[in-house]
Residue frames as qw, qx, qy, qz and C-alpha x, y, z in Angstrom:
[[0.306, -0.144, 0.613, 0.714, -14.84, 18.56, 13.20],
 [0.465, 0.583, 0.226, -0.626, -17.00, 20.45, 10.77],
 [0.674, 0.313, 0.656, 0.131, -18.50, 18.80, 7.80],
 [0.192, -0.057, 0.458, 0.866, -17.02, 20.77, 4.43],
 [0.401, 0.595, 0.131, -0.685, -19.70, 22.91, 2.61],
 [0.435, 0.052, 0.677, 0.591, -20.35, 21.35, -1.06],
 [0.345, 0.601, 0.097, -0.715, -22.39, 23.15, -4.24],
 [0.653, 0.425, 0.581, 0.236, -23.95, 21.53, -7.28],
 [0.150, 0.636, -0.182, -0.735, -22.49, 24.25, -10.10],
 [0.761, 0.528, 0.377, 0.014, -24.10, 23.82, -13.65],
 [0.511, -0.429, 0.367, 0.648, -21.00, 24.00, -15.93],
 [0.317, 0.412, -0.502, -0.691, -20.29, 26.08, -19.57],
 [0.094, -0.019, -0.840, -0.534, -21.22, 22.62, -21.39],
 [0.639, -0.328, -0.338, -0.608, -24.81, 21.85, -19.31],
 [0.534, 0.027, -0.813, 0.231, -22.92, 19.28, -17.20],
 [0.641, -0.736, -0.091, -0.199, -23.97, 19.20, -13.30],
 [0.656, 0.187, -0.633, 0.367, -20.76, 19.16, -10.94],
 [0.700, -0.638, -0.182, 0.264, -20.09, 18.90, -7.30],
 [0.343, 0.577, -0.400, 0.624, -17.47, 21.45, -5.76],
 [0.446, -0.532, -0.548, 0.467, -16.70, 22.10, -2.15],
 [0.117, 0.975, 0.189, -0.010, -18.14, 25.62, -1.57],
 [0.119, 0.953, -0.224, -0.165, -15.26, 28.52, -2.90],
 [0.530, -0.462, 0.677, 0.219, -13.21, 25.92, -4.15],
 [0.575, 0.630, -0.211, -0.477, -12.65, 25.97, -7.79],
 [0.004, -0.265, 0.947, 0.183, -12.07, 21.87, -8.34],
 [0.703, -0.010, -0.388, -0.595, -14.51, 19.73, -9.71],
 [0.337, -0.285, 0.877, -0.192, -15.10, 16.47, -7.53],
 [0.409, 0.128, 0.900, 0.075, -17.58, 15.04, -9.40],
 [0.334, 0.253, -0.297, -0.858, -19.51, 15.82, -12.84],
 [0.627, 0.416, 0.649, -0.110, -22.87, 14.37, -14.17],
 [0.271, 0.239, -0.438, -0.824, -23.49, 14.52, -18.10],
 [0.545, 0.373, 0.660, -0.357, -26.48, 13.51, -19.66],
 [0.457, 0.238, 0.664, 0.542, -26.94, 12.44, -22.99],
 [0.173, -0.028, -0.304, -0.936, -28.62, 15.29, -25.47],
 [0.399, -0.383, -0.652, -0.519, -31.60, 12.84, -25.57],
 [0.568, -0.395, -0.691, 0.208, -32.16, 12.42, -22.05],
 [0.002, 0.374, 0.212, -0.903, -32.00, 16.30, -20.96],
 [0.354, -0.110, -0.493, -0.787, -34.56, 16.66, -24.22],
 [0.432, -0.359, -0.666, -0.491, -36.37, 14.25, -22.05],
 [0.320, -0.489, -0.581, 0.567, -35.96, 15.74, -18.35],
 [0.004, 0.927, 0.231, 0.296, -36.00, 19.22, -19.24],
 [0.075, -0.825, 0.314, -0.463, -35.19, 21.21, -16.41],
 [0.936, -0.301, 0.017, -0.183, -35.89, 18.14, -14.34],
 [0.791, 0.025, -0.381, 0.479, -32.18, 16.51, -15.03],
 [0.337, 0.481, -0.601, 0.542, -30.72, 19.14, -12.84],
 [0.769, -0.420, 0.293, -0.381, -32.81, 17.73, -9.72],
 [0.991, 0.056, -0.095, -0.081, -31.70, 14.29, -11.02],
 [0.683, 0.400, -0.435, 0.429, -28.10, 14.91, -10.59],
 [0.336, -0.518, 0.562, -0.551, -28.58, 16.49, -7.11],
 [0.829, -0.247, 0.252, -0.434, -30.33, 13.44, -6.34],
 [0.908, 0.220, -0.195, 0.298, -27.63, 10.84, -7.92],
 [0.278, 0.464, -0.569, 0.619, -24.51, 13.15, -5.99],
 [0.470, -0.513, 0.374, -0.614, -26.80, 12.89, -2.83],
 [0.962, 0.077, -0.263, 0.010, -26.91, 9.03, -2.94],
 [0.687, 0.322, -0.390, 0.522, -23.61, 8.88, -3.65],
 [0.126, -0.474, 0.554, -0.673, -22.41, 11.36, -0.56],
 [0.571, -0.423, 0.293, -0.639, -24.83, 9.23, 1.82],
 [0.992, 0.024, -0.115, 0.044, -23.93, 5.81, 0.83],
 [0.607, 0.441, -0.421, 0.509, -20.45, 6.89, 1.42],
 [0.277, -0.490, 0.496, -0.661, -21.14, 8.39, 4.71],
 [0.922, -0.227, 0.122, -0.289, -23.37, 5.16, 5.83],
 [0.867, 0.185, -0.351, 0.301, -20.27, 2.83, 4.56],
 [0.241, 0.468, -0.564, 0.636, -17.41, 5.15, 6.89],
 [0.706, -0.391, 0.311, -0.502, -20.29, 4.56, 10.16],
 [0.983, -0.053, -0.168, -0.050, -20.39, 0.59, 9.08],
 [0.674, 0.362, -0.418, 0.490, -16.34, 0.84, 8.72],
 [0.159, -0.445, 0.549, -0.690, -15.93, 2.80, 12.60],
 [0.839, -0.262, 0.286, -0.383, -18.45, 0.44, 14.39],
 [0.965, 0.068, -0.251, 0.041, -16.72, -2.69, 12.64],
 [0.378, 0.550, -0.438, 0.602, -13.24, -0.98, 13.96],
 [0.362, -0.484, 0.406, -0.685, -14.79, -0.55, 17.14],
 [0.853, -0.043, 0.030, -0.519, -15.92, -4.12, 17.62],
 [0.712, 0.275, -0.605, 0.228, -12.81, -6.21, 16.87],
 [0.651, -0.757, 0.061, 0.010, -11.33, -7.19, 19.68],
 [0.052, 0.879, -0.474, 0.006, -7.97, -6.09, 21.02],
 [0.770, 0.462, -0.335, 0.286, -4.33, -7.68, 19.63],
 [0.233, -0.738, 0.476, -0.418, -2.90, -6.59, 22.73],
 [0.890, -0.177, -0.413, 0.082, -0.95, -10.23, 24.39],
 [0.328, -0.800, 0.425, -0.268, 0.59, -9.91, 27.57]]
């Protein structure tokens, strides 16, 4: 199974969002206050790749934890 394409697109207001690649749906948007892009610069739009990449890799580490714990029960099966 092949792992969706995603793309960080910087939106009309300044926002940062997440799309899956040629798919015109936001999945997730960063904003940053006025004061806090005055004080990243260019720099917030690294910071929001790096706050969606978290997020995507803590979700991907939690679905591994959730298949090994699945794998590990033992079986309900009573003869």
């Amino acid at each position: 199974m092949s792992t969706p394409a995603f793309e960080l697109i910087i939106l009309e207001n300044g926002d940062i969002a997440l799309q899956r690649a040629g798919v015109d749906e936001t999945l997730v948007q960063v904003k940053f206050s006025s004061k806090i892009k005055d004080y990243l610069g260019e720099h917030h739009i690294e910071v929001a790749k790096q706050m969606i990449d978290s997020g995507i890799q803590a979700v991907i580490e939690w679905e591994q934890a959730a298949a090994q714990a699945e794998d590990q029960e033992p079986s309900k099966t009573v003869h």
